[in-house]
C-alpha positions as a Markdown table, in Angstrom:
| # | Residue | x | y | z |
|---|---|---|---|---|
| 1 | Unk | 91.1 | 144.7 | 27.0 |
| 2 | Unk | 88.9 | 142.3 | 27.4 |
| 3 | Unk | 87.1 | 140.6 | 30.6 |
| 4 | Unk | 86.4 | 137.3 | 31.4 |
| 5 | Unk | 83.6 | 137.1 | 34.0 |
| 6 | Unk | 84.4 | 134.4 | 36.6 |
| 7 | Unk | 81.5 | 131.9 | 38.3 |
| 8 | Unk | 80.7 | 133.4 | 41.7 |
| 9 | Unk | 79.6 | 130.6 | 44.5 |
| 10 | Unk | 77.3 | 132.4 | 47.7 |
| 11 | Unk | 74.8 | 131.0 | 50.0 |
| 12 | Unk | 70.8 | 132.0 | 50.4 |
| 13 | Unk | 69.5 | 133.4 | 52.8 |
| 14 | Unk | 67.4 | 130.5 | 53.3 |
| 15 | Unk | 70.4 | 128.4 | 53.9 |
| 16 | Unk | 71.8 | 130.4 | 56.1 |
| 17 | Unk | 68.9 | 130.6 | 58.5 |
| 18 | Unk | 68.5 | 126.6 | 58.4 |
| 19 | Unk | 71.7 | 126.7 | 59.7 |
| 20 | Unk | 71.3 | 129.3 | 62.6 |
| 21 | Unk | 68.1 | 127.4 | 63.1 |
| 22 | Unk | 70.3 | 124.4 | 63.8 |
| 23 | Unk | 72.6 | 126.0 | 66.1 |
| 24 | Unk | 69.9 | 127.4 | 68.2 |
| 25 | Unk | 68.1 | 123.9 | 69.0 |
| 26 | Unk | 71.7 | 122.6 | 69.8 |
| 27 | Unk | 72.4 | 125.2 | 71.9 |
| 28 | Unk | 69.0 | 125.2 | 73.6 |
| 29 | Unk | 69.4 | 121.3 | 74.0 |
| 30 | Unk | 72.7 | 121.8 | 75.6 |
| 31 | Unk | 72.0 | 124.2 | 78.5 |
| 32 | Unk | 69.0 | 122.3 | 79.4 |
| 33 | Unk | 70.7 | 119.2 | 80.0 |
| 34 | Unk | 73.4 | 121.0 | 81.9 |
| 35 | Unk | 70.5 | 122.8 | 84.3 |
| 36 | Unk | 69.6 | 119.5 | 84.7 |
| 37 | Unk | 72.6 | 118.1 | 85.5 |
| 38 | Unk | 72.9 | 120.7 | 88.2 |
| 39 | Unk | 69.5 | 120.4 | 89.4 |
| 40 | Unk | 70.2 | 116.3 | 89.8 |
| 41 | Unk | 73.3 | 116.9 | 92.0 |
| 42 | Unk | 71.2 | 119.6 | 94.4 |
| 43 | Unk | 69.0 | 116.4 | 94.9 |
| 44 | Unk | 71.5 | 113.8 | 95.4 |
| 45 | Unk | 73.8 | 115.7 | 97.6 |
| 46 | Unk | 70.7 | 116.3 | 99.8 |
| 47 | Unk | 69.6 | 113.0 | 99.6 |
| 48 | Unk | 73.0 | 111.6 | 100.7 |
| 49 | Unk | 73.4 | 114.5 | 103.4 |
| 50 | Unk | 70.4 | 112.4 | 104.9 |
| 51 | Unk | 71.5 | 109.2 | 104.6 |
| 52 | Unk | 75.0 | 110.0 | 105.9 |
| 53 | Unk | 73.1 | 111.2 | 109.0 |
| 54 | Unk | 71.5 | 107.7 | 109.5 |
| 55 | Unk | 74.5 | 106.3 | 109.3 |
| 56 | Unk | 76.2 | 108.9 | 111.9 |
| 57 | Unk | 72.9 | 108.0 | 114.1 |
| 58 | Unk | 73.1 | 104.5 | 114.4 |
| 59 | Unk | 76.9 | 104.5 | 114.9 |
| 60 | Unk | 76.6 | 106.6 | 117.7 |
| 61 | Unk | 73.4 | 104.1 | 119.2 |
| 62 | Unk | 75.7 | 101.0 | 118.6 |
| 63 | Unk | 78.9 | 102.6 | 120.7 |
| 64 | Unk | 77.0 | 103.6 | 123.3 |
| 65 | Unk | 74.4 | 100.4 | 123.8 |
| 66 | Unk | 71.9 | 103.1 | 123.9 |
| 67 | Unk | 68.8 | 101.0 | 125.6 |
| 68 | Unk | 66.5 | 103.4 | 126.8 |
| 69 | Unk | 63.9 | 104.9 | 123.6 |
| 70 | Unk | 65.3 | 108.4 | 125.0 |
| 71 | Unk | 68.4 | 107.7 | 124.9 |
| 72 | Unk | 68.8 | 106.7 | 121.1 |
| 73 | Unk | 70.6 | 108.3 | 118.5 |
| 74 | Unk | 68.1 | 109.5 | 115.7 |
| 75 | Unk | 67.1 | 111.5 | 112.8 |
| 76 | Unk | 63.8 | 113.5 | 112.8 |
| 77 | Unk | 62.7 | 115.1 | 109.5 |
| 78 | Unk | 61.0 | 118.0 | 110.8 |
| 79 | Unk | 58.9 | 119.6 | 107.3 |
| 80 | Unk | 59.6 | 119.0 | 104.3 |
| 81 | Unk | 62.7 | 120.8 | 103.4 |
| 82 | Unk | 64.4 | 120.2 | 107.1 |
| 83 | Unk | 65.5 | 117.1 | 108.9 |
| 84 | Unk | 67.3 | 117.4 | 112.6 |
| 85 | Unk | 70.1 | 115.0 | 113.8 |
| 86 | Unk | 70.2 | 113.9 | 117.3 |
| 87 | Unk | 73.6 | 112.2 | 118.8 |
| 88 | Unk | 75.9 | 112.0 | 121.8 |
| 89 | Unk | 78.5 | 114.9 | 120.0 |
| 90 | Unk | 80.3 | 115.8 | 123.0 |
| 91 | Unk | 80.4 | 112.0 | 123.4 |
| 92 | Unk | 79.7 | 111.7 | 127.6 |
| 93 | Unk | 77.2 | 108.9 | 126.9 |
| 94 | Unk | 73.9 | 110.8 | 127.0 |
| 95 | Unk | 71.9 | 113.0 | 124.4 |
| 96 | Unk | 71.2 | 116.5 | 125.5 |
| 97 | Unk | 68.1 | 117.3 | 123.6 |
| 98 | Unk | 68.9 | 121.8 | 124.0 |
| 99 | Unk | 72.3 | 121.1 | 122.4 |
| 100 | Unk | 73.1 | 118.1 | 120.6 |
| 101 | Unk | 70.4 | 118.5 | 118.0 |
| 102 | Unk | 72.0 | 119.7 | 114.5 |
| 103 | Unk | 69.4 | 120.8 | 112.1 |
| 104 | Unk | 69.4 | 120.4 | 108.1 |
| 105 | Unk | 67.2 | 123.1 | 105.8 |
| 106 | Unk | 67.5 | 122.9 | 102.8 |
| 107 | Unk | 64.1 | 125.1 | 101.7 |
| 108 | Unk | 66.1 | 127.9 | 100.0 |
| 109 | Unk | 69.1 | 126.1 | 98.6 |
| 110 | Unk | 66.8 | 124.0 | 96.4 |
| 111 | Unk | 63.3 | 123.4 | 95.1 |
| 112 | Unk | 63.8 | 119.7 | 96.3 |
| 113 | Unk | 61.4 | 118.3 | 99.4 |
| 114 | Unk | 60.4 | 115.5 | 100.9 |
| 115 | Unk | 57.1 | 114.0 | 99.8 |
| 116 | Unk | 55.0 | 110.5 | 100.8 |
| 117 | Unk | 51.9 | 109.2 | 101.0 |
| 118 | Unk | 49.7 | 110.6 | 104.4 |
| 119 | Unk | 53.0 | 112.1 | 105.8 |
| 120 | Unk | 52.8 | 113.7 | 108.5 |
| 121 | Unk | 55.6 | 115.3 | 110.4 |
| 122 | Unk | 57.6 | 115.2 | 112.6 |
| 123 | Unk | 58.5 | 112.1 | 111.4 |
| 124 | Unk | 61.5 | 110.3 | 113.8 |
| 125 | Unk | 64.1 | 107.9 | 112.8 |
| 126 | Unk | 65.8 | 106.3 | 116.1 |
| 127 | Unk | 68.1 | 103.0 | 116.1 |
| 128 | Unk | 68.9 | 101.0 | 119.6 |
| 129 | Unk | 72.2 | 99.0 | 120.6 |
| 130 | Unk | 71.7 | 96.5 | 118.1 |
| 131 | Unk | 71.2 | 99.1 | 115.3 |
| 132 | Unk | 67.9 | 98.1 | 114.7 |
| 133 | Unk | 65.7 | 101.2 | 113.4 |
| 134 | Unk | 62.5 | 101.8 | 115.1 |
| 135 | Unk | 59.8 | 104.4 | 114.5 |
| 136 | Unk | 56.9 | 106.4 | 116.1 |
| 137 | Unk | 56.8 | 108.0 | 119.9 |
| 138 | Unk | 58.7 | 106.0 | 122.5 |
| 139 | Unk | 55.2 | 105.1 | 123.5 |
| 140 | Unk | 54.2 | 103.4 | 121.1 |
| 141 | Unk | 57.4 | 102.9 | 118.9 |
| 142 | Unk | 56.5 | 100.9 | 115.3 |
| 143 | Unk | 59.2 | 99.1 | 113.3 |
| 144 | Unk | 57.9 | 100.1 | 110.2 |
| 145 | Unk | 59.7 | 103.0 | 108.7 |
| 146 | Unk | 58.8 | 104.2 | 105.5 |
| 147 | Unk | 60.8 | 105.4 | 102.3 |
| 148 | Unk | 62.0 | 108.9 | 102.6 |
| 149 | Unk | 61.5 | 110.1 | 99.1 |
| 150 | Unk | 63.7 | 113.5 | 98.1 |
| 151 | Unk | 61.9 | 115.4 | 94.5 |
| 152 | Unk | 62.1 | 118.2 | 92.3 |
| 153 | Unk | 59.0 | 119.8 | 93.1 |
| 154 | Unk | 56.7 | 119.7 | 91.8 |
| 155 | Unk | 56.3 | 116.3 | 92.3 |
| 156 | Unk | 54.1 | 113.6 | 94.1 |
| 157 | Unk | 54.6 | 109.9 | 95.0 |
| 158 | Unk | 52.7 | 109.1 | 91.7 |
| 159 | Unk | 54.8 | 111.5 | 89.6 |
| 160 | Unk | 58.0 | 110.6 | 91.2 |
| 161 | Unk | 60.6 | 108.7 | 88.7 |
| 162 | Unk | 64.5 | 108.3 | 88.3 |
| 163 | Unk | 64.7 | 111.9 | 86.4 |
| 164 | Unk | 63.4 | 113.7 | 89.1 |
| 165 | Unk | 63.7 | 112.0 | 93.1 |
| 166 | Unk | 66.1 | 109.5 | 95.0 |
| 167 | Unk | 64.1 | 107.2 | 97.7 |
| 168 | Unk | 66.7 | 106.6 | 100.7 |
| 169 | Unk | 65.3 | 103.2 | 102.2 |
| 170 | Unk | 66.2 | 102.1 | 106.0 |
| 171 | Unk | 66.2 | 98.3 | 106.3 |
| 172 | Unk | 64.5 | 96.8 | 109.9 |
| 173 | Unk | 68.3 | 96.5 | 110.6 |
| 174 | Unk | 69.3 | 99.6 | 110.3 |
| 175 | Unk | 71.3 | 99.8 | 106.7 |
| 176 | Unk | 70.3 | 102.7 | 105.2 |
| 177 | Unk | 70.5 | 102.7 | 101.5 |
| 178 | Unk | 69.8 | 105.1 | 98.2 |
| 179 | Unk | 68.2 | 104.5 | 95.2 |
| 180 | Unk | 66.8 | 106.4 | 92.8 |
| 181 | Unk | 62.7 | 107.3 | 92.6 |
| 182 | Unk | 60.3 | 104.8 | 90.7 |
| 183 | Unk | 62.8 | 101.9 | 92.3 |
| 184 | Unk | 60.7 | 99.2 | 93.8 |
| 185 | Unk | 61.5 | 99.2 | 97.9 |
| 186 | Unk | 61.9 | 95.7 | 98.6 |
| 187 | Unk | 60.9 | 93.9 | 101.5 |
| 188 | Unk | 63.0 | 92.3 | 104.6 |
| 189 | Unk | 61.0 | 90.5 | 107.8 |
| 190 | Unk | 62.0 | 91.3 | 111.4 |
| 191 | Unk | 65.2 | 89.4 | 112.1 |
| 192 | Unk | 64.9 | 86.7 | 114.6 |
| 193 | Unk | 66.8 | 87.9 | 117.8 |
| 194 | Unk | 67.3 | 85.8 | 120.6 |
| 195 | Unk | 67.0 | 87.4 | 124.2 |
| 196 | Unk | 69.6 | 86.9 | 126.5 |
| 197 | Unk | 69.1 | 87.7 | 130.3 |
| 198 | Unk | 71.7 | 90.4 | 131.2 |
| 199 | Unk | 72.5 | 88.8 | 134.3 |
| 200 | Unk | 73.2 | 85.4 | 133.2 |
| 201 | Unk | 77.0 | 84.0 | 133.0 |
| 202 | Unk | 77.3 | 82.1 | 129.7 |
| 203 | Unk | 80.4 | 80.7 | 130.7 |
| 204 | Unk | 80.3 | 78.7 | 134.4 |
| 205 | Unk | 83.9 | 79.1 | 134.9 |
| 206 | Unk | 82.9 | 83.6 | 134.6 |
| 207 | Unk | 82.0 | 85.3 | 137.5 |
| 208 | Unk | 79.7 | 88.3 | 137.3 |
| 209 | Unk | 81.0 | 91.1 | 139.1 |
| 210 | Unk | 78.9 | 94.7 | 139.6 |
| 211 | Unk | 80.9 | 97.5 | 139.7 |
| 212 | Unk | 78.3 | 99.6 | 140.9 |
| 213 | Unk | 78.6 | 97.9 | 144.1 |
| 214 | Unk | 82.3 | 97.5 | 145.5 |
| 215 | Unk | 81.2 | 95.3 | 148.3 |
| 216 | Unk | 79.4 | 92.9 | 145.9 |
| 217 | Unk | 81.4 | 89.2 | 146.4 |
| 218 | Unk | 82.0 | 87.4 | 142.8 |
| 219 | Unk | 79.6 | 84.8 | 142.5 |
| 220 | Unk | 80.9 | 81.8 | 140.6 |
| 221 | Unk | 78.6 | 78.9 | 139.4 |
| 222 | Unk | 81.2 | 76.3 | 140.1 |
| 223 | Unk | 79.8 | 73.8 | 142.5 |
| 224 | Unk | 82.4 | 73.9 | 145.4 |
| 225 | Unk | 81.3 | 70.8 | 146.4 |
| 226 | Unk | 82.8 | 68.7 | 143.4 |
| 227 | Unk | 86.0 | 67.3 | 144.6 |
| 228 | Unk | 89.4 | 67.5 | 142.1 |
| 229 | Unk | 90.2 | 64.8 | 139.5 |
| 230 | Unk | 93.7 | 64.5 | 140.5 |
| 231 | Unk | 94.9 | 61.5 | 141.1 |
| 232 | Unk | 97.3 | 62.0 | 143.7 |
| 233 | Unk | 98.3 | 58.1 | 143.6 |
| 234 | Unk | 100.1 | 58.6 | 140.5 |
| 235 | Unk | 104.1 | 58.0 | 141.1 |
| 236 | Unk | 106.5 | 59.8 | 139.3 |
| 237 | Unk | 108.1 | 57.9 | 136.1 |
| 238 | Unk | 111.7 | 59.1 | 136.7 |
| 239 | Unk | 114.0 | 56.3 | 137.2 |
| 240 | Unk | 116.1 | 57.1 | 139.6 |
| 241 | Unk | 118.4 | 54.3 | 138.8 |
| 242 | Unk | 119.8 | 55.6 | 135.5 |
| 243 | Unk | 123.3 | 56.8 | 135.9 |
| 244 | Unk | 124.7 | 59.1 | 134.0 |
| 245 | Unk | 126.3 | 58.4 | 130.8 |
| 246 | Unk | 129.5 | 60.6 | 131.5 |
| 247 | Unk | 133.0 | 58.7 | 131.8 |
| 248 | Unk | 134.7 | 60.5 | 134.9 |
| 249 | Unk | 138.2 | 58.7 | 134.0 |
| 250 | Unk | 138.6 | 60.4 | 130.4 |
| 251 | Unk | 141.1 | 63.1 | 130.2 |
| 252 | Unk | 140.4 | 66.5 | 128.8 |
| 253 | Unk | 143.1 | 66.7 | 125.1 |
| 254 | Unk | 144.9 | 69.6 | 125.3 |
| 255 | Unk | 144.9 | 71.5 | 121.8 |
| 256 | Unk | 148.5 | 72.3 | 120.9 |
| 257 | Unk | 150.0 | 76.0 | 120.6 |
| 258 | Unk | 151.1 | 78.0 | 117.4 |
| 259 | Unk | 154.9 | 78.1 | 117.2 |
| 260 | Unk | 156.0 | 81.4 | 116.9 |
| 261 | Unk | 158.7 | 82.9 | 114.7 |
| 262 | Unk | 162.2 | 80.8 | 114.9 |
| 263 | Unk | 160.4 | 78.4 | 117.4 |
| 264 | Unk | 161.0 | 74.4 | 117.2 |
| 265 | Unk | 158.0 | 72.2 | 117.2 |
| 266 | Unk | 159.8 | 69.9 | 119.4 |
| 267 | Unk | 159.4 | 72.4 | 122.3 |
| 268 | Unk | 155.0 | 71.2 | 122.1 |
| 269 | Unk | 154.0 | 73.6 | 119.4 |
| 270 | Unk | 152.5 | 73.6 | 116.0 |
| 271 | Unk | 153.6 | 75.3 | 113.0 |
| 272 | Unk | 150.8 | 77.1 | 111.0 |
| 273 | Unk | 151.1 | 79.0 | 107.9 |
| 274 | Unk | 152.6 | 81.0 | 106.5 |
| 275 | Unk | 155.0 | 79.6 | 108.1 |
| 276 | Unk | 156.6 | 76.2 | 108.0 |
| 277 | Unk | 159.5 | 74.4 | 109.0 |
| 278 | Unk | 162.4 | 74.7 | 108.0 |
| 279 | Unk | 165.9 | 72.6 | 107.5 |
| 280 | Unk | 167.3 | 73.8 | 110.4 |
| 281 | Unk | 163.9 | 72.4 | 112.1 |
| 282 | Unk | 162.8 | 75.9 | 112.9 |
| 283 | Unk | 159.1 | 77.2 | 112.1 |
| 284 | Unk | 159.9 | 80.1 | 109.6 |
């Protein structure tokens, strides 16, 4: 008996470690993009956990026409991993310093902080009845507030780019917006506000009246002293000799009744259907 040998087909080693070569980078590729991806969302969802509480801040300033610099809602970043909001939470119109302060660290959650140029903390946030954001010590508030710029440490203000920070941005009236880092901050001017005194009635026709002081008589602006426009001269245009139109001698018509079975229209009725009348003259 005889065999025929058959071609074999195999692959080198060679080939075979090209391949697992291959596989490796992809893989290695792979799970750094995805710690990335992680890492990104750490930052952002810090990032927005800040600007959420600038939003929650100024809310609270506006509802309450918070006038006094003490008395404003406001956001204090504390270091650089930790931030403190301030606001009216059990909502009896003042801030309670001891218990109303709800602080933010985020040091061993994440490797993200907060960097700037010269920054020196605490740095405070505050916004006033308008929602205007102001900065500084009630003392000597500023209305300059600078970009708050969350990165992956570590990182600087000159290394800071979109793969690696987010720059929340608070405009001088009070928006508060997120972008991400190496994005140019623009620029707004003060808005032009116009004062108006508190005790002033815009309308003449209003009367101010204090509550604080029960006893307090409304003072209107109207000038007693200007007599009424009435004319009391004017007569009436009725014309009293218009009579009326109605005929007293007409006579009400009288509608006639349906005649009922076997009755004779001759007796004042009418015969309807389904019935009529008949040859002996009866409605049938």
């Amino acid at each position: 008996m005889n065999f025929i040998p058959r071609a074999q087909n195999g692959k080198s080693v060679m080939e075979l470690l090209i391949v697992l070569t291959v596989i490796i980078i992809l893989v290695t590729i792979a799970v750094a993009q995805f710690g990335n991806a992680g890492v990104n969302l750490d930052r952002q969802n810090i990032a927005r956990e800040f600007k959420v509480s600038l939003e929650r801040a100024r809310f609270d300033s506006v509802k309450r026409r918070a006038i006094d610099c003490d008395n404003m809602s406001r956001v204090t970043i504390t270091s650089a991993s930790s931030f403190s909001l301030l606001m009216d939470l059990n909502q009896n119109g003042t801030i309670e310093t001891a218990t109303e302060a709800r602080v933010v660290d985020f040091a061993d959650r994440s490797d993200v902080r907060i960097v700037g140029e010269d920054t020196s903390f605490p740095v405070t946030i505050r916004f006033d009845r308008r929602g205007s954001v102001s900065s500084g010590p009630c003392s000597a508030p500023v209305d300059d507030v600078p970009e708050v710029v969350f990165c992956n440490t570590p990182c600087t203000m000159t290394t800071a780019n979109a793969s690696n920070s987010n720059i929340i941005f608070v405009s001088p009236t009070g928006t508060a917006s997120m972008m991400t880092g190496g994005t140019t901050v623009p620029t707004f001017s003060s808005p032009a506000v116009s004062n108006v005194n508190v005790n002033s009635q815009v309308n003449p026709l209003l009367a101010v009246w204090d509550i604080a002081n029960s006893n307090a008589a409304p003072s209107p602006s109207v000038d007693p002293s200007v007599s009424p426009s009435v004319d009391p001269s004017v007569s009436p245009s009725v014309d009293p000799s218009v009579s009326p139109s109605v005929d007293p001698s007409a006579s009400p018509t009288a509608t006639p009744l349906a005649c009922a079975y076997g009755q004779r229209e001759s007796e004042g009725c009418v015969c309807h259907s389904p019935m009529w009348v008949r040859t002996n003259g009866k409605c049938q």
